[in-house]
N, C-alpha and C positions, 0 to 999 in steps of 0.2 A: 499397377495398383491405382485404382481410379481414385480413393481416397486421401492418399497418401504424401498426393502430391498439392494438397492445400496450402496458400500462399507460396511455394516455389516454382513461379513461373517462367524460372528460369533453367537452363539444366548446368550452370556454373557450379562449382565447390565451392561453398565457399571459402574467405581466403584463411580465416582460422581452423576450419575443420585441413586445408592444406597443410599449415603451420602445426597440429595435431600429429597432423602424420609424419611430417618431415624429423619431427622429436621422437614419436615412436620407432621410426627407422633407423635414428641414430642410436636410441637407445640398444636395440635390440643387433646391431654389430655390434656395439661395446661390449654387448656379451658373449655375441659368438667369436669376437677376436681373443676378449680376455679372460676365459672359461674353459675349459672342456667339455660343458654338459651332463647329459644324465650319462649312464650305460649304453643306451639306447646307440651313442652313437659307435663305441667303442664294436657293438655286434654287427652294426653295417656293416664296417671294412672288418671283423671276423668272418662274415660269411658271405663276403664279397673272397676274400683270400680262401675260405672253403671252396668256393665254386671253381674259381681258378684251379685249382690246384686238386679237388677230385669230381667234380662235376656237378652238373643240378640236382641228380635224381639221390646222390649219396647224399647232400647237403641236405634235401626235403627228409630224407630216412634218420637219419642221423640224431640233426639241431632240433629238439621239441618247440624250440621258440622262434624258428624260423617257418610263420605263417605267411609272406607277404607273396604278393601275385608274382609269377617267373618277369614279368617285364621292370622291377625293381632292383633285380641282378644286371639287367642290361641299363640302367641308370644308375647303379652306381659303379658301374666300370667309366660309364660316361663323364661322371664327377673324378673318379681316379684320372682318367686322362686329361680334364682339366685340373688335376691338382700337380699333374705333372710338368704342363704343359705352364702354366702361373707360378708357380710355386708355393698356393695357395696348400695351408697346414689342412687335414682330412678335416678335422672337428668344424673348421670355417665352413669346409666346403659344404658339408650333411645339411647346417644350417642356412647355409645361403640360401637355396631354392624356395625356402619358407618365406625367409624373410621378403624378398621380391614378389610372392605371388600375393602375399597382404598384399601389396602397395596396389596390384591390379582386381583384388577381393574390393578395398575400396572403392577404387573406381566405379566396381560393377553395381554396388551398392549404394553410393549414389545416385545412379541410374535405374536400380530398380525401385528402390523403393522413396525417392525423391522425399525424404523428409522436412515436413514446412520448417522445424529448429535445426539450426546447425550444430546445433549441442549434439543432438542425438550423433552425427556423424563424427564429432570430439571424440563420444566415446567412444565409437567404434575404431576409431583410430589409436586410441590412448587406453584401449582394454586390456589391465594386465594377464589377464589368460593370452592374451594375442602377444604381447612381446615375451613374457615369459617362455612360451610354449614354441612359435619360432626364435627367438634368440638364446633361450639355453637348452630347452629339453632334447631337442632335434630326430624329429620323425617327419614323417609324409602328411600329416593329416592336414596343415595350411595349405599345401599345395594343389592335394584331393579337393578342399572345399573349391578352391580359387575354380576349380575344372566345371565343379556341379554349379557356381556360380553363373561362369561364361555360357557350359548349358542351357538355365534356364533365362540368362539374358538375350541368346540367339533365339530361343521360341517365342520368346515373347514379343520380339520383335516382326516377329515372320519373317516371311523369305523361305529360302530351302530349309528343310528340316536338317538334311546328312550333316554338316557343319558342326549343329548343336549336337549329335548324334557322336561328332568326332569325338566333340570337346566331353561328353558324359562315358565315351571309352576308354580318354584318358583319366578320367576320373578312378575310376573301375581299376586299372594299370597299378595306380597307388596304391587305393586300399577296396576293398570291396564295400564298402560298407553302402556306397551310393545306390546299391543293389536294391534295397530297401524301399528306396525311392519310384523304382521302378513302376510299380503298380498306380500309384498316383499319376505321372507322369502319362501314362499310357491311357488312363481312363480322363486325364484332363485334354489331351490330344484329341480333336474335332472327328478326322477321318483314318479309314487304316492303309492309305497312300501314306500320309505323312507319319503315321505307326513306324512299319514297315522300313519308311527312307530312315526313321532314327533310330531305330532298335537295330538295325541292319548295320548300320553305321558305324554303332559303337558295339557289337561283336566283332565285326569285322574288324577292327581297332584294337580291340584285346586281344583277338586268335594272331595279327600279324606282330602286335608288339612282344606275344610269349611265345613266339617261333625262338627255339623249335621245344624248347620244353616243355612246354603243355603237351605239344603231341606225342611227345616220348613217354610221359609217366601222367596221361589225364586222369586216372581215379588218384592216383597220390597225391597230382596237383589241389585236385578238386578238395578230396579228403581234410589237405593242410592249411588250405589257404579258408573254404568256406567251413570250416569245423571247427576255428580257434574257438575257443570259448571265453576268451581272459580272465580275470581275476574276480572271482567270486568272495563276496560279504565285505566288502570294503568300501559298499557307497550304496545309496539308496534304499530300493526294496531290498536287498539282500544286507545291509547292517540292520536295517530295523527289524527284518521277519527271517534270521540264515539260518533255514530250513534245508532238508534235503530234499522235499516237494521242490521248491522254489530254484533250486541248485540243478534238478535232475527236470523241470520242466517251465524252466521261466522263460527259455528260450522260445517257446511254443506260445506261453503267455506276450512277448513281446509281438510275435509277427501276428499277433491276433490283433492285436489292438493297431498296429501300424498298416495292417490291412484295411482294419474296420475304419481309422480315420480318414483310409482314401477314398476308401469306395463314398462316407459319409460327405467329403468335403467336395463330392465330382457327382452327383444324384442329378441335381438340376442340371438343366443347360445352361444357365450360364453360372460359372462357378467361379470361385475365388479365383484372386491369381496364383500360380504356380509358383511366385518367390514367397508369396505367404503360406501356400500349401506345405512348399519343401520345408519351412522353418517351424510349422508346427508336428511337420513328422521328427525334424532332428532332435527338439524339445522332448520329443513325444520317448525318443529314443533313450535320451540321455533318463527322464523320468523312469520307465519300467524297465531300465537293461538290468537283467543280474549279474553280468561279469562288466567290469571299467576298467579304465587306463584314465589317467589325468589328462592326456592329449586330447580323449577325446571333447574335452570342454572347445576345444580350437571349434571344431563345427557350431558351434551356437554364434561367435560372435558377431556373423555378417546380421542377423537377425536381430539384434538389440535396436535398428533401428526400427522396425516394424510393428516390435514391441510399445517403445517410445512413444510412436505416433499413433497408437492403438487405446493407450493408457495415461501418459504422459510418463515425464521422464523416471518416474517413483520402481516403476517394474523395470526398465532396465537401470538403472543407476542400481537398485537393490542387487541385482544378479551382477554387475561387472564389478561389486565390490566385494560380495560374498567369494566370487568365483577366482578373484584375486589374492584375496587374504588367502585363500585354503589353497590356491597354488604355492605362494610362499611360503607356506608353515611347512607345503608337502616337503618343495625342495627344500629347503631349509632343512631339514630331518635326513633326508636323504644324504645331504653334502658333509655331514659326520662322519661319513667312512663305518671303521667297526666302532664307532664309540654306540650306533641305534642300537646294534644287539645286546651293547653290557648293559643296555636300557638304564643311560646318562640320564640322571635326573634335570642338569644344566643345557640339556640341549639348547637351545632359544638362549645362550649365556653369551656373554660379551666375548668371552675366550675363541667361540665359534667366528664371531664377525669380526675379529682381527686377522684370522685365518682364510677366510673362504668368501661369499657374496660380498660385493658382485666383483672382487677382482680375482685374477689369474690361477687363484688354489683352487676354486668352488667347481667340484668333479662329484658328483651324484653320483659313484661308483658302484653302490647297491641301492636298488629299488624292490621295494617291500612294503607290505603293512603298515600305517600308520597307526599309532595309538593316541591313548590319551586325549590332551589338552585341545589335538588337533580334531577331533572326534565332532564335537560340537558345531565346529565351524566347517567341515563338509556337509554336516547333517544340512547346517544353514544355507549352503548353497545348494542340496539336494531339492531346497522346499522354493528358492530360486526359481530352480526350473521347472517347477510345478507352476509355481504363479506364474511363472510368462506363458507356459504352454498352456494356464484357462485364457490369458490376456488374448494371446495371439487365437484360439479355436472359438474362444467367444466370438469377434469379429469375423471370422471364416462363418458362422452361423448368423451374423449377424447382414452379411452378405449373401447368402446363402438359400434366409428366410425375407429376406426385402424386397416388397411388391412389386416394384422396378426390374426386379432382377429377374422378375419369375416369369416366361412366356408363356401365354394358353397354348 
């Protein structure tokens, strides 16, 4: 980012954005040692013990809620044998993986997008979607970014393309969702030598890590893993407009627009950078997706600094507050057990926090619908990431359309 890097002529962390981190880190074991988490992690080792025990192709047929790529069964046999081999409790281990790839998302993000305050890197260190989401929720999505991070920091460096190519198949491995990205990534790519060595790269990385079950059951695979649809009318465009248009064709409405922002943001020859490109499609994403999951708030964080330096600190400070508060009210809701369904008017009651966050009871053990009181305050962080994703696409235009940039 040519901009980005005003008054940091150094490429140091500095030593409070370190000292940031180092608190977010501890915080966020304190929770995977003294928690259980959401559901989330209790279905890993379910359908980790499914696969064992009758195979991929029956587990894919079977579990409705087991969408994740076949190379996610072969990591977490990989976490069972380190929990055998440590002695390390399952619920530690699901979250571990997250917690650690922050500490090198940081890193990357430092380096991509060299912010002149080191505030902005505070917060990215100290954003509670990012400790909440790897130290209690426990899923793949911190790990996934950390992938599509290291991707876009090996292109932008140059050198061999296949590397970065690795690093966006393992991306893919965890969750599909980097898929998206694709299109941008590819029309930001200069020549189809270096196309070619990345895209090659990272199929090639995907088809060896979901040996052999992709090849066993490919329309199943494909079917379960890129057909989830998740939880429709529960956030965004679908609480404000939960239509059956919206429900039966938003999907169509997203890849439109995440098309149209790449091709928009890759027109000229010389075009934004690819760490701001990717951060105005993730934005872009979280804005018009009709089906969410609370995890996926994980993918915006590394972008708050970009944001920051684009706007000052008001656009992201706004989103890593909103986006906190409405993580905690969710889990907080959640870690009632059966009292959400006899719809407990005291939830948010003192009786709660004797019992549960953040020590050793708090078990999210159903995940569901959110109502009420908490209503408001996803709305607030839904309009969040709207504001960041004009912050962030204004400046991609603003780069985009500047005479400098533009060659005869």
């Amino acid at each position: 980012m040519a901009d980005a890097g005003r008054g940091a002529s150094s490429s140091r962390i500095p030593v409070v954005a370190l000292a940031a981190l180092l608190l977010a880190t501890a915080a966020k074991l304190l929770l995977a040692t003294r928690t259980y988490g959401t559901n989330d992690v209790r279905a890993f080792w379910y359908f980790l013990q499914e696969y064992r025990g009758s195979g991929a192709e029956l587990l894919y047929r079977k579990e409705a809620e087991f969408n994740h790529p076949p190379f996610v069964l072969h990591w977490l046999g990989a976490l069972r044998w380190l929990g055998i081999a440590t002695g390390l409790q399952p619920w530690v281990l699901v979250r571990l993986p997250s917690i650690l790839a922050d500490i090198g998302s940081f890193w990357l993000v430092a380096r991509l997008a060299r912010p002149a305050w080191p505030a902005l890197l505070v917060l990215v260190a100290l954003a509670p979607v990012s400790i909440l989401i790897s130290g209690f929720h426990g899923n793949n999505d911190p790990v996934m970014i950390f992938f599509v991070l290291l991707s876009i920091f090996l292109l932008e460096r140059g050198g061999p393309a296949w590397p970065a190519g690795v690093a966006m198949g393992m991306a893919v491995n965890f969750k599909v969702v980097p898929l998206v990205f694709w299109p941008a990534i590819f029309l930001w790519m200069p020549a189809w030598r270096r196309r070619l060595e990345y895209f090659g790269a990272a199929v090639l990385v995907v088809l060896a890590a979901s040996t052999p079950i992709v090849f066993q059951e490919p329309a199943l695979v494909a079917h379960k893993v890129l057909g989830y649809p998740s939880s429709f009318g529960i956030w965004g465009l679908s609480r404000i407009w939960p239509s059956d248009e919206l429900e039966s064709h938003g999907r169509l409405l997203l890849v439109a627009v995440l098309l149209g922002l790449s091709f928009w943001m890759n027109l000229r020859r010389e075009r934004p950078s690819l760490y701001r490109q990717i951060g105005v499609l993730a934005f872009a994403f979280l804005a018009v997706t009709p089906g969410f999951g609370v995890q996926y708030l994980a993918w915006l964080v590394p972008w708050i600094a970009a944001a920051g330096a684009d706007a000052g600190l008001w656009a992201a400070s706004a989103w890593t507050a909103t986006s906190g508060g409405f993580l905690v009210l969710v889990y907080t809701y959640w870690c009632q057990g059966t009292r959400m369904e006899q719809g407990d008017a005291n939830w948010l009651g003192a009786n709660f926090w004797q019992r549960g966050l953040p020590w050793s009871y708090a078990d999210a053990n159903t995940m569901c619908a959110w109502w009420g009181s908490i209503v408001p305050v996803e709305i607030a962080c839904w309009i969040s990431v709207v504001l960041v994703l004009a912050v962030l696409a204004r400046r991609c235009r603003d780069e985009y359309t500047s005479p400098s940039q533009v060659r005869a």
